[in-house]
N, C-alpha and C positions, 0 to 999 in steps of 0.2 A: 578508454577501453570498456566494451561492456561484460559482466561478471554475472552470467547466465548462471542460473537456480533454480532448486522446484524443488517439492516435496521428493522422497525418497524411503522408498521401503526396506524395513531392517526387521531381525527377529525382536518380536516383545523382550524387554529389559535384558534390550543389546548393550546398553550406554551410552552414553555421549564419544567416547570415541568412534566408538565403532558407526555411530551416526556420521559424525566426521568425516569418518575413510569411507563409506559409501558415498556422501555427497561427492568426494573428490576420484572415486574410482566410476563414478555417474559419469565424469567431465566435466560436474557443476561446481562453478567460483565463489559463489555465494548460496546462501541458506537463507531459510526462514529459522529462526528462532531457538533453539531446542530448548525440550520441557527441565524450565529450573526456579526456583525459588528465592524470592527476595532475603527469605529466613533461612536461606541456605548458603553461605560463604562459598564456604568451600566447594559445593557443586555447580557454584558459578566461576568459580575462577579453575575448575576439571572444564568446566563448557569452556571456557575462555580460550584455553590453553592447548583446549582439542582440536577446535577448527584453526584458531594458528598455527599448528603445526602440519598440517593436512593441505592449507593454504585456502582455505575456505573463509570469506566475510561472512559474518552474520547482518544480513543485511538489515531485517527490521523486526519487531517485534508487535502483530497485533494485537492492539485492546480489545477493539471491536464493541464499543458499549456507547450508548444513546446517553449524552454527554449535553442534549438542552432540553431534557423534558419539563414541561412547565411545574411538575408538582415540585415544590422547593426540599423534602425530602428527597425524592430521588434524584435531585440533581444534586445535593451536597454526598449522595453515595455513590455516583458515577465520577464523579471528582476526584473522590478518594482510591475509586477504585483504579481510573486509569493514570492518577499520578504515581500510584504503585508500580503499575506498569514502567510507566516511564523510567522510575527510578531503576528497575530492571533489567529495564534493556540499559540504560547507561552502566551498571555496573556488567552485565554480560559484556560490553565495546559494541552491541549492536548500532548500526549506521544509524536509524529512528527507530520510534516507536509511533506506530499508526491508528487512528479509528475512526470512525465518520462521524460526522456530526450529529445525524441523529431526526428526530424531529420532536415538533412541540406538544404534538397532538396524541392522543392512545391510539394504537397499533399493534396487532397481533406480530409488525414488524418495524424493530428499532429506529427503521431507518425508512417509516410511512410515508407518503407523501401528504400534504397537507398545503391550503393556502398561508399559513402563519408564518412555516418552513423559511420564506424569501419574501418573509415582511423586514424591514429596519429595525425594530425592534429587536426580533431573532439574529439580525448577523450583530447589533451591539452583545447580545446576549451570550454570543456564541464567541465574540472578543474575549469578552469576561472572562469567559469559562477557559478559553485557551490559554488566559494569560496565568488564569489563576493554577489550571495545574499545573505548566512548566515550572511557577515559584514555588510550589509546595514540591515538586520533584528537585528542583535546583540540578538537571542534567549537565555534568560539565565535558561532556566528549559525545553524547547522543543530541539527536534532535526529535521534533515533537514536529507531525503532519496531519492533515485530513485526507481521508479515503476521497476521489473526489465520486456524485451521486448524482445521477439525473433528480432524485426528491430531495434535496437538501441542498446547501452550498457547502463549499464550491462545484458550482455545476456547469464550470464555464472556465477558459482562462479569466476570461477579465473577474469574475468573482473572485478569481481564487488570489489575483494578486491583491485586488482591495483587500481582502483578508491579511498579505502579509502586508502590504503601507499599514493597516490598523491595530494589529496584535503588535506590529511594531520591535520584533526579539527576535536577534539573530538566533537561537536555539528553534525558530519555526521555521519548517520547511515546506519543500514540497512533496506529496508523495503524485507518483504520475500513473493514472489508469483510464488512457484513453475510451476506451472503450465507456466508460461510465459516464461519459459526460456526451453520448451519442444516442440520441433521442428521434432520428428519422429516418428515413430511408433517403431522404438528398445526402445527409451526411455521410450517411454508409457507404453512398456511391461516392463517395471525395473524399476518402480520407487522408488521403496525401498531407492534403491543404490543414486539414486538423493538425494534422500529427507536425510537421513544420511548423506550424503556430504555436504548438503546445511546447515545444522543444524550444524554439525560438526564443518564448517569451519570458515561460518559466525555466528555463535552463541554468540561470545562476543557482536558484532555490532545490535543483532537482537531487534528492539525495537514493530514492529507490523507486522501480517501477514494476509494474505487473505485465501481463503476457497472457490476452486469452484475443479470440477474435467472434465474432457476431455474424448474422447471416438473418437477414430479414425475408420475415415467413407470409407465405399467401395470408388474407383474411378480409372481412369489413371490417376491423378496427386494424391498427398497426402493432406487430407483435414480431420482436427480435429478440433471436435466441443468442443466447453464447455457444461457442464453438471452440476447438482447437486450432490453436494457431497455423493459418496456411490454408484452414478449410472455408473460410469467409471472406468478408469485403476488407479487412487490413489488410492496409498496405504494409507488411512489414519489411519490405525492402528499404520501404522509407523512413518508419522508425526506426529499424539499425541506423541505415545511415545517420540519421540525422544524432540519435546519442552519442554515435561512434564520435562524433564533433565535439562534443563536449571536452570541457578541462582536464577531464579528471576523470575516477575508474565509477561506473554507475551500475546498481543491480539489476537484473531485471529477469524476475520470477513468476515462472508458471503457477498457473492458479486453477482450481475448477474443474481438473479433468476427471476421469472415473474410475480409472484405473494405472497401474503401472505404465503398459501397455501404451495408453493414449499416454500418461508423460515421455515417453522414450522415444514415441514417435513427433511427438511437438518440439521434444528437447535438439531431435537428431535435427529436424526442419530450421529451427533457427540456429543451430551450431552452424550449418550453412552457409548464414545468413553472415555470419559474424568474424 
């Protein structure tokens, strides 16, 4: 079963319930995250308690922090910061917690491209790091994913499973955002064939997934936009189907859009779907 989510508009210091009961008077099964505190018990376990009752998963929780930079300072504080994270989301019951790998190089964006990005060195590197926050989190009910990224890995299925044969810990998953791993205009026009593979392949590992769609743009060089889902080259007749196959209930949450509006319209398109 898939457990359709997305952001959700409420009045400023509505609460956690009342977040809740919008996600579920949305039609949406799952969430992102709501805003709560590792140093706050009790307003994780109000968060916990809310969307359970509402009937809402909290699907994932992102870190979003650049997690292999080469300065050894800031990688022992992206460490810390997203094994906090982690810890977080396992005490919220969120399904994971996610962030991208990041890159090695300086970038006005965390997540730069760079040649060193998908050297060998970088994916032991990026082993390490993975392994090292889930021990310092010790999550016993969440899991720990990568965003996946055309400039970094996993930027592929086959990257992404060598990543879980080598991190090696059932607490590492997958997180699935096709769209991110789509880098041409051949691919854009097949994505059937992605989207089957990506499901296919990763589908034991898949615990949550995103929902946006692409739409490649006139130029001399190659330049593809994100879009709302329905208004581009995903297939998503084929992604439904193909999670709907899966074992087990899986999230899969809108991202990106601009307004209310464009969610309600992308939310009604794949409720459709589903």
């Amino acid at each position: 079963m898939i457990l359709l989510g997305g952001p959700v508009y409420i009045e400023e210091g509505a609460g956690v319930e009342a977040l809740a009961r919008a996600h579920a008077e949305q039609g949406y099964k799952s969430a992102y995250c709501p805003p709560v505190s590792l140093d706050d018990p009790d307003g994780i376990k109000s968060a916990e308690e809310a969307f359970k009752k509402a009937g809402v998963v909290i699907a994932e929780l992102g870190a979003w922090r650049n997690i292999i930079p080469a300065d050894s300072g800031k990688h022992e504080e992206a460490i810390a910061f997203v094994s906090r994270k982690l810890a977080l989301a396992d005490a919220v019951g969120a399904r994971c917690c996610v962030t991208y790998a990041g890159t090695r190089e300086y970038s006005d964006k965390s997540w730069g491209p760079a040649a060193v990005n998908f050297s060998d060195d970088t994916f032991d590197y990026l082993v390490q790091t993975v392994r090292e926050i889930i021990r310092r989190a010790k999550p016993a009910r969440t899991r720990f994913g990568l965003e996946m990224m055309q400039t970094c890995p996993p930027d592929s299925v086959d990257s992404y499973l060598d990543l879980i044969k080598a991190i090696d810990d059932p607490r590492f998953c997958v997180h699935l955002d096709p769209c991110n791993i789509i880098y041409s205009p051949r691919q854009c026009y097949n994505t059937a064939a992605l989207l089957r593979d990506c499901v296919a392949r990763l589908g034991p590992w898949i615990v949550s997934c995103h929902a946006k769609d692409l739409l490649p743009r006139d130029g001399l060089a190659v330049h593809i936009d994100e879009t709302r889902p329905g208004t581009g080259c995903m297939d998503y007749p084929v992604y439904i189907e193909a999670l709907g196959k899966l074992d087990r209930d899986v999230p899969l949450l809108l991202e990106h859009l601009a307004s209310r509006e464009e969610y309600e319209t992308a939310r009604d398109y794949l409720a459709s779907l589903i």
